[in-house]
C-alpha positions in Angstrom: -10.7 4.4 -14.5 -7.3 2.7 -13.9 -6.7 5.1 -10.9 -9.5 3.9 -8.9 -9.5 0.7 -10.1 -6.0 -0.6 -9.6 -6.3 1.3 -6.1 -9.0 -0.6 -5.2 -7.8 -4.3 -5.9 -4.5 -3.3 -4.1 -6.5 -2.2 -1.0 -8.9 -4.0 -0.4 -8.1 -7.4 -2.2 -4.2 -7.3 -2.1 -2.6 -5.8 1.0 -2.9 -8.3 3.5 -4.2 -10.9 1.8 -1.0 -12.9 0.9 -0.8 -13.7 4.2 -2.8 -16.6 3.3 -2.6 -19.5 1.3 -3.7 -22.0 -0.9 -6.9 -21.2 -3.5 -8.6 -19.0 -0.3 -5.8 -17.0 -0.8 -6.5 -16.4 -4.7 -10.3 -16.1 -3.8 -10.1 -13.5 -1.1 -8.2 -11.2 -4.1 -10.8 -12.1 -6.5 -13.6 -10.6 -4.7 -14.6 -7.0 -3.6 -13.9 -5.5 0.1 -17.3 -6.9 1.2 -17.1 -9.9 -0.1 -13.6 -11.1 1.5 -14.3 -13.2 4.7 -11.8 -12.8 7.5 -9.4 -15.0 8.8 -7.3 -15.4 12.4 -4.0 -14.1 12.6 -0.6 -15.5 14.7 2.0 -13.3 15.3 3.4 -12.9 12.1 0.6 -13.7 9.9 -1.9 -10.9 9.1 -5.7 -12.4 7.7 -7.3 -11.5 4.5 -9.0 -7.6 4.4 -12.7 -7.2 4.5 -14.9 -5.6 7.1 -16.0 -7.4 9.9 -19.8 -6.8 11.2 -18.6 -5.0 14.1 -16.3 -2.0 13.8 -14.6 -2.7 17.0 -11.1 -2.8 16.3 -8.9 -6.3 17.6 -8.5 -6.9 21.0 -5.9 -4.4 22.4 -5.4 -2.4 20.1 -6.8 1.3 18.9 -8.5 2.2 16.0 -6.4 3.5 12.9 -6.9 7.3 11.9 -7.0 9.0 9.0 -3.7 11.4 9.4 -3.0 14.2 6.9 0.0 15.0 8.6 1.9 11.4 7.0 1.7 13.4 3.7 4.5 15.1 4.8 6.6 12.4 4.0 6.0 12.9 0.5 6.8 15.1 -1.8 5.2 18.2 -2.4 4.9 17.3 -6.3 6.6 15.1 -8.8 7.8 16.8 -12.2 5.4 19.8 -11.5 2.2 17.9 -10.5 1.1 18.4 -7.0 1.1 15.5 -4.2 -2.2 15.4 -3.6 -4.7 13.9 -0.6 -6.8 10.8 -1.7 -8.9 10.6 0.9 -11.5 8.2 -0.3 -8.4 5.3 -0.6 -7.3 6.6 2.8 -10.8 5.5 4.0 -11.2 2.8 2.5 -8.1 1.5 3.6 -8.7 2.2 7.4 -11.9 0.1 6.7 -9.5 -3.1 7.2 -10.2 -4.3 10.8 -6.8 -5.9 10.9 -4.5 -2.8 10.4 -5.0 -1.6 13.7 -2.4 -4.7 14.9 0.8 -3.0 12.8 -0.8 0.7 12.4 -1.6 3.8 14.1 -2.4 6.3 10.8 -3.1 6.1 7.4 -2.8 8.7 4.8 -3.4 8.3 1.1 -2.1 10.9 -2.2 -2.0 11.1 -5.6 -0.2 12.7 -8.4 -1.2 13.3 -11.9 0.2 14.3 -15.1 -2.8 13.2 -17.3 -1.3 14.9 -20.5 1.2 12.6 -20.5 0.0 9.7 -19.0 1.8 9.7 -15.5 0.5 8.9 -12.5 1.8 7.9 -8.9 -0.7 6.4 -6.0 0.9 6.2 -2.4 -0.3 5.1 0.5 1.6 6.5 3.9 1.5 4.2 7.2 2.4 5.2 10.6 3.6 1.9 12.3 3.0 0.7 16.1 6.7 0.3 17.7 8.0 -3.2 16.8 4.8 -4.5 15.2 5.7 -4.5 11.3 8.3 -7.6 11.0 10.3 -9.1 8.0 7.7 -11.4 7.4 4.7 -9.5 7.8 6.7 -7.0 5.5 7.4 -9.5 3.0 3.7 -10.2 3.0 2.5 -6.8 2.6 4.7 -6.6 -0.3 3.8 -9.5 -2.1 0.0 -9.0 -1.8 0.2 -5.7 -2.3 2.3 -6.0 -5.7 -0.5 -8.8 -6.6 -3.6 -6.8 -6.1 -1.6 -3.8 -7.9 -1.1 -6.3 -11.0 -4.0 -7.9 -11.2 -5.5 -5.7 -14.0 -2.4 -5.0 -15.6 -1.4 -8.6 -16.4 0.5 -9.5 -13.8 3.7 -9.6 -12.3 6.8 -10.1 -14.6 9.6 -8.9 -12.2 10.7 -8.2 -8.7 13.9 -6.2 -7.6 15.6 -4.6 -5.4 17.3 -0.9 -5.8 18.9 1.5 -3.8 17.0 5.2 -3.5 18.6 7.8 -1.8 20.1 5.7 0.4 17.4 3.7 1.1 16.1 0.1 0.0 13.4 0.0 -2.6 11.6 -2.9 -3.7 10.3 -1.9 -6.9 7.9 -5.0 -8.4 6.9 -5.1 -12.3 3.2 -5.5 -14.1 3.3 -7.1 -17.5 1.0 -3.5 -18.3 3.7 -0.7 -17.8 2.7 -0.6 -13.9 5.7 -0.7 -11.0 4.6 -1.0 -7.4 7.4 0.4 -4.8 7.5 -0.3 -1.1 9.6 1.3 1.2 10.2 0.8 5.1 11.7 4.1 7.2 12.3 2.0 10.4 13.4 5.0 12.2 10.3 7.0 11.9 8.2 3.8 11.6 6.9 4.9 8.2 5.7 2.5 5.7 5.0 3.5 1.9 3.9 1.8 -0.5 3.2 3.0 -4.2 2.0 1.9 -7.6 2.7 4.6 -10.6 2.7 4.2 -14.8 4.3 6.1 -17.3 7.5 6.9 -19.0 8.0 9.4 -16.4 8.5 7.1 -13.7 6.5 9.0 -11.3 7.6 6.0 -8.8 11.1 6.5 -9.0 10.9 10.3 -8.6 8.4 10.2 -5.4 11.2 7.8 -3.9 14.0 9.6 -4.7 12.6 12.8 -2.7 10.4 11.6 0.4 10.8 14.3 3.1 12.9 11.8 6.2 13.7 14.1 8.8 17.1 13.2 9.5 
């Protein structure tokens, strides 16, 4: 099923693990979440995703919740079909012992429009004050956008767009799927997104996040 397929590369083989390089970069988003091994990070580098043998989270920080309430920066539906929770992604995204250095809360939603072959996946981070840099941005984004492509050909494009007054990096598969990230520095909200279809469920969800102003 592309849905839990393409989620599952981008989570648990893609998110962070740009942040390496070299061919242990391309082998850590190969494998499955269990097989990744994990690496040490510096200040601005984040190590590949994969669960450690202990669930104690990195020094100093706290472990990262599952928090329903980060939905409410979505949008209650997109063209008619409702927002809803994915909590199995939102699990299994917690499950990376290195988001607890940039993230308090994770939430995860989908939305479906199955007779016509739409479909938008989001994932919704609450950020620790001052933690998410450019670079470790840039990162996110890249690995992200590869893990999200890697069973849809690849990546053919990267650009930039403004949506509702907000900067959009919206990242091309050679399949039909576009990845979207988005940073809300106020609220210190990060989404990212992959969606397919002519609808351009992507677009839409980004055009009408609820930001309190």
């Amino acid at each position: 099923m592309i849905l839990r397929r393409a989620a599952a590369v981008a989570l648990a083989a893609g998110l962070l693990a740009g942040c390496q390089s070299g061919p242990s970069a391309t082998a850590a988003r190969a494998t499955e979440p269990g097989d990744v091994a994990g690496a040490s990070a510096s200040a601005d580098v984040l190590p590949s995703l994969g669960p450690r043998p202990s669930p104690t989270p990195p020094d100093g920080t706290s472990p990262v919740v599952v928090d329903a309430t980060l939905l409410g920066f979505l949008p209650q539906d997109v063209e008619g079909s409702a927002v809803t929770e994915s909590i199995d992604e939102a699990t299994n995204a917690i499950s990376n012992p290195d988001l607890p250095r940039i993230a308090s809360g994770i939430d995860a939603a989908v939305a479906v429009d199955s007779g016509h072959s739409n479909l938008v996946y989001a994932l919704v981070v609450r950020l620790l004050p001052g933690k998410l840099t450019d670079a470790i941005y840039r990162q996110w984004r890249d690995s992200y956008d590869e893990g999200a492509c890697a069973d849809a050909g690849g990546i053919v494009g990267r650009a930039e767009t403004t949506i509702d007054d907000r900067t959009v990096s919206i990242t091309s598969c050679v399949q039909g799927i576009r990845v979207y990230h988005v940073w809300l520095n106020a609220p210190g909200i990060l989404i990212s997104a992959w969606a397919i279809g002519d609808a351009r469920f992507g677009e839409l969800l980004m055009d009408n996040l609820r930001v309190p102003s």
